[in-house]
C-alpha positions as CSV (number, residue, x, y, z in Angstrom):
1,X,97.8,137.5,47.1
2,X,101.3,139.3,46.2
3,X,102.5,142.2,49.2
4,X,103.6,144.1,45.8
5,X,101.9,145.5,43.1
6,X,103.4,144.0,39.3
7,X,105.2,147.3,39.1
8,X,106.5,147.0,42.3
9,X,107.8,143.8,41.8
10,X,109.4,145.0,38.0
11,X,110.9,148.1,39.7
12,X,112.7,145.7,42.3
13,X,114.1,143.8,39.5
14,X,115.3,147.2,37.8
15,X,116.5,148.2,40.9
16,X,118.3,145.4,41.5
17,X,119.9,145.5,38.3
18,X,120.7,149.5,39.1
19,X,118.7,150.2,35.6
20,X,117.3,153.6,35.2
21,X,113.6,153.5,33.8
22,X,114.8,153.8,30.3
23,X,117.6,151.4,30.5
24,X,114.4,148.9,30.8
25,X,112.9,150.4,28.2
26,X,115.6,150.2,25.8
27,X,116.3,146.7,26.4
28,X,112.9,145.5,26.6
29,X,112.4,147.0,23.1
30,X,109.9,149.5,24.3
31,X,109.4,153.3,24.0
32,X,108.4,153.7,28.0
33,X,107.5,151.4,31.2
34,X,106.5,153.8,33.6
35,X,103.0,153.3,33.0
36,X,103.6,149.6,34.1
37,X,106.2,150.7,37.1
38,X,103.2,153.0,38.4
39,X,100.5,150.0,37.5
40,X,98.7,153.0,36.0
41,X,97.8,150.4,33.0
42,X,97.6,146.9,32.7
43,X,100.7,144.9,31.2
44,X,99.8,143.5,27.6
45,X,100.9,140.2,26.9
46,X,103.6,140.8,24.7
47,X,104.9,144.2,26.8
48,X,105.3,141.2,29.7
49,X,107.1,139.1,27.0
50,X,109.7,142.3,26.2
51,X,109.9,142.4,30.0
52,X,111.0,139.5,29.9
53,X,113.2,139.5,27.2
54,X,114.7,142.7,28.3
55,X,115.4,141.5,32.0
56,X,116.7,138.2,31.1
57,X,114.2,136.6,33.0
58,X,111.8,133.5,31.5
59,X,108.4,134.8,30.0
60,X,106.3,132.4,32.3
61,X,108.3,134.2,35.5
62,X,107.1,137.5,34.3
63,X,103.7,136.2,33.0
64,X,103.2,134.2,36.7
65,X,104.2,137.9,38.6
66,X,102.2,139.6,36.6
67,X,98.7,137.0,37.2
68,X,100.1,137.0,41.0
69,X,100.2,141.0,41.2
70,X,97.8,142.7,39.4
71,X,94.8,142.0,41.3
72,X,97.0,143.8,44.2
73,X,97.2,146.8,42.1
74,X,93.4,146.8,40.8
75,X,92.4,146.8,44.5
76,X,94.5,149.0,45.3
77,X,93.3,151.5,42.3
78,X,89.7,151.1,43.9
79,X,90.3,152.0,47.2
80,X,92.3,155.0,46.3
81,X,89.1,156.3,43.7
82,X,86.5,155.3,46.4
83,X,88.2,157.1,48.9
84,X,89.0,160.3,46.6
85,X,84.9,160.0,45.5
86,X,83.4,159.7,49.0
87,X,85.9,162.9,50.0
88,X,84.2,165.1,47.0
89,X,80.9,163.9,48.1
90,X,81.9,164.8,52.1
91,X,83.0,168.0,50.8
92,X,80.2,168.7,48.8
93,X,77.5,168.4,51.2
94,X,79.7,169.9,54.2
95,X,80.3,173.3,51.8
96,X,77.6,173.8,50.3
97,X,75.0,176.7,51.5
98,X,71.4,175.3,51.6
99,X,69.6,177.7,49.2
100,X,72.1,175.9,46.5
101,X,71.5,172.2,48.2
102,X,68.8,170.7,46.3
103,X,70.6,171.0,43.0
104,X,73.9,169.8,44.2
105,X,72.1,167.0,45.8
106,X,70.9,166.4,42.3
107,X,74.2,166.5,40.6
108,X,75.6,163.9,43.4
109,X,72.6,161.9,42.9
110,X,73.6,161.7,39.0
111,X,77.7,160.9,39.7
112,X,76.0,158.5,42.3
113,X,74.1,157.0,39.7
114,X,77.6,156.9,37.6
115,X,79.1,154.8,40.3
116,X,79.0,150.7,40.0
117,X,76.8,148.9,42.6
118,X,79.5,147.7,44.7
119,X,81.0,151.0,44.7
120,X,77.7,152.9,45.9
121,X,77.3,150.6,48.9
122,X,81.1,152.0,50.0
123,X,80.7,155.7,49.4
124,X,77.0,155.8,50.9
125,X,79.1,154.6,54.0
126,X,81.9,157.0,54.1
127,X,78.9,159.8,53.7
128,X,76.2,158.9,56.2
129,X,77.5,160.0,59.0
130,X,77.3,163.4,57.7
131,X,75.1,166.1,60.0
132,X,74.7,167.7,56.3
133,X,73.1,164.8,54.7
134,X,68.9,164.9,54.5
135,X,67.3,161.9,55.7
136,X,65.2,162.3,52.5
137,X,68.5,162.5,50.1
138,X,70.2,159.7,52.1
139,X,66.9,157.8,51.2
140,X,67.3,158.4,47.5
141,X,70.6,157.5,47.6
142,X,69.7,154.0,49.7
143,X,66.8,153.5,47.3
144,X,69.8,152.6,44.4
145,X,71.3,149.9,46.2
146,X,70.6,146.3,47.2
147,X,70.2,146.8,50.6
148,X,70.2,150.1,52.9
149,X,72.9,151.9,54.4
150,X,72.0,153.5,57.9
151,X,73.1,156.7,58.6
């Protein structure tokens, strides 16, 4: 796997170039890219092929970067939303006074819920160490995933 993200690598080749954000824009044909310098979205096909065009590079070198990078940039993306989710979790249960505790453990419960599989496993981690968290909450929290997380 790439050490940059795709827009990474694309604002290295701006750079290099001494473009300006909308100098790439303008001669890839395109009304912004700094969605795709920031990898807050996914490159279409033919915004790699203006790329391209617009850097004066060939459309499989862009397309290659692009296959190369973005799984970088998705993992990246992940870590950065489990780690903000398990914080409002740690917060939650740290701040909250217990005659309101039941119902916020309820409303976690339900984002919990929310949460993919793989992503439960992760945040159940980053929470169980907390003096906070009920054995009987951390219970119904281990009872949606494959296999327990111990506190």
């Amino acid at each position: 796997m790439s050490e940059q993200t795709f827009g990474e690598w694309l604002t290295a080749e701006m750079e290099a170039r001494r473009w300006t954000p909308a100098q790439l824009a303008r001669k890839s044909q395109l009304s912004s890219v700094n969605a795709v310098l920031q990898d807050r979205c996914e490159a279409s096909y033919l915004v790699r092929v203006r790329l391209a065009q617009g850097l004066g590079l060939p459309e499989a070198t862009v397309h290659q970067r692009f296959q190369e990078t973005w799984p970088l940039a998705t993992a990246r993306a992940r870590a950065e939303k489990l780690a903000k989710v398990s914080q409002d979790f740690r917060t939650l249960l740290e701040t909250v006074p217990a005659s309101k505790s039941r119902w916020q453990e309820q409303w976690l419960l339900e984002q919990f819920q929310r949460l993919p599989v793989e992503d439960r496993a992760v945040v159940l981690a980053n929470i169980a160490d907390l003096p906070t968290l009920r054995e009987d909450f951390l219970a119904q929290l281990n009872a949606l995933l494959p296999e327990e997380v111990a506190a």
